[in-house]
C-alpha positions in Angstrom: -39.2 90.2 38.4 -41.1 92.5 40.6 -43.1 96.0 39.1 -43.4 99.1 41.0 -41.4 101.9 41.9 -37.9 101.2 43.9 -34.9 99.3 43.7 -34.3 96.3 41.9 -38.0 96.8 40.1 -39.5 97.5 36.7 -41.4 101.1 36.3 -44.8 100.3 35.2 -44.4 103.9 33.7 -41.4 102.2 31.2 -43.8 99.3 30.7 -46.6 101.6 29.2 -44.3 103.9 27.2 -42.2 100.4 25.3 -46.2 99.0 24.9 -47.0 102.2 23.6 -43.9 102.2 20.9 -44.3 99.0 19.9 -48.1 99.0 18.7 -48.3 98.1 15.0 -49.8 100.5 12.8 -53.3 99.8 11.1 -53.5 98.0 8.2 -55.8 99.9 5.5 -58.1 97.3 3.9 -59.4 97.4 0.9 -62.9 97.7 2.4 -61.8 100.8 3.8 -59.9 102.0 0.5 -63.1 101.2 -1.7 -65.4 102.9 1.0 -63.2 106.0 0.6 -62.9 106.0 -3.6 -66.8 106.0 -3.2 -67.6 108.4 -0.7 -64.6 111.0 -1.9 -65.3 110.5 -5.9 -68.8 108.8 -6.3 -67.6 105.2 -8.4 -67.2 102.0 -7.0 -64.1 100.3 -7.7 -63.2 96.4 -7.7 -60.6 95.4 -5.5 -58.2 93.9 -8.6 -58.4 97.6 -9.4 -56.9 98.5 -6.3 -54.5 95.9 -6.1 -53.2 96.8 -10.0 -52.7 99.9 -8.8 -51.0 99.4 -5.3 -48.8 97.4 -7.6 -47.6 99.7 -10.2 -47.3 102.0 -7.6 -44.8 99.7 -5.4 -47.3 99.8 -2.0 -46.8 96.9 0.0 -49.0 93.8 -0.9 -50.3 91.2 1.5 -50.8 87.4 0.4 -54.7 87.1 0.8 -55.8 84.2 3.0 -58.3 83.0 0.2 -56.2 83.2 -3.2 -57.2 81.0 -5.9 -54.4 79.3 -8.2 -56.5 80.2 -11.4 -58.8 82.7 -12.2 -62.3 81.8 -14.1 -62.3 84.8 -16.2 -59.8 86.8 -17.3 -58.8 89.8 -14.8 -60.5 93.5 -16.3 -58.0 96.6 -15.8 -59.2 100.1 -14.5 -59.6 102.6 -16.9 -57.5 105.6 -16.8 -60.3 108.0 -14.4 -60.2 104.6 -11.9 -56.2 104.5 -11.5 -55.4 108.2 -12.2 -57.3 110.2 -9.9 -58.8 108.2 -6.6 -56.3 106.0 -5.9 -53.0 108.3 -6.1 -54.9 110.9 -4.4 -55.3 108.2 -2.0 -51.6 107.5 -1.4 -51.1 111.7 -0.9 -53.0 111.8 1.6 -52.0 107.8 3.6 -55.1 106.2 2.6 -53.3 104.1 0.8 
């Protein structure tokens, strides 16, 4: 297979645009969504918070790479100010 312009060849141009289209599209971290919730509303939040939430709300979840089978202690739950405003405010504007 030969690139290039002319017969019989593959248009580097075509190349470039299918690269282009097939570029996945950034994950958001939860690094990145706790970084946000701080800097937009002035609280920390811990990442089971932000999971809970992307839960209930039906986001998509990623198995994480260091998951435990058991916890130590039992998992807290965000109050109602740390699910209600940052994080749905968050999924309006694709933060989430």
């Amino acid at each position: 297979m030969e690139f290039g312009e002319g017969e019989g060849k593959v248009p580097l141009d075509d190349i470039a645009k299918r690269a282009e289209s097939d570029k996945t599209k950034e994950r958001v971290t939860y690094k990145m969504i706790m970084e946000y919730i701080e800097a937009r509303y002035g609280f920390k939040v811990h990442t089971a918070y932000i999971a809970e939430v992307k839960r209930d709300l039906g986001l998509p979840m990623y198995d994480a790479p260091n998951a435990i089978e058991e916890l130590k202690q039992p998992r807290k739950h965000p109050t109602p100010a740390q699910v209600n405003i940052p994080l749905r405010r968050s999924r309006q504007s694709g933060v989430a």
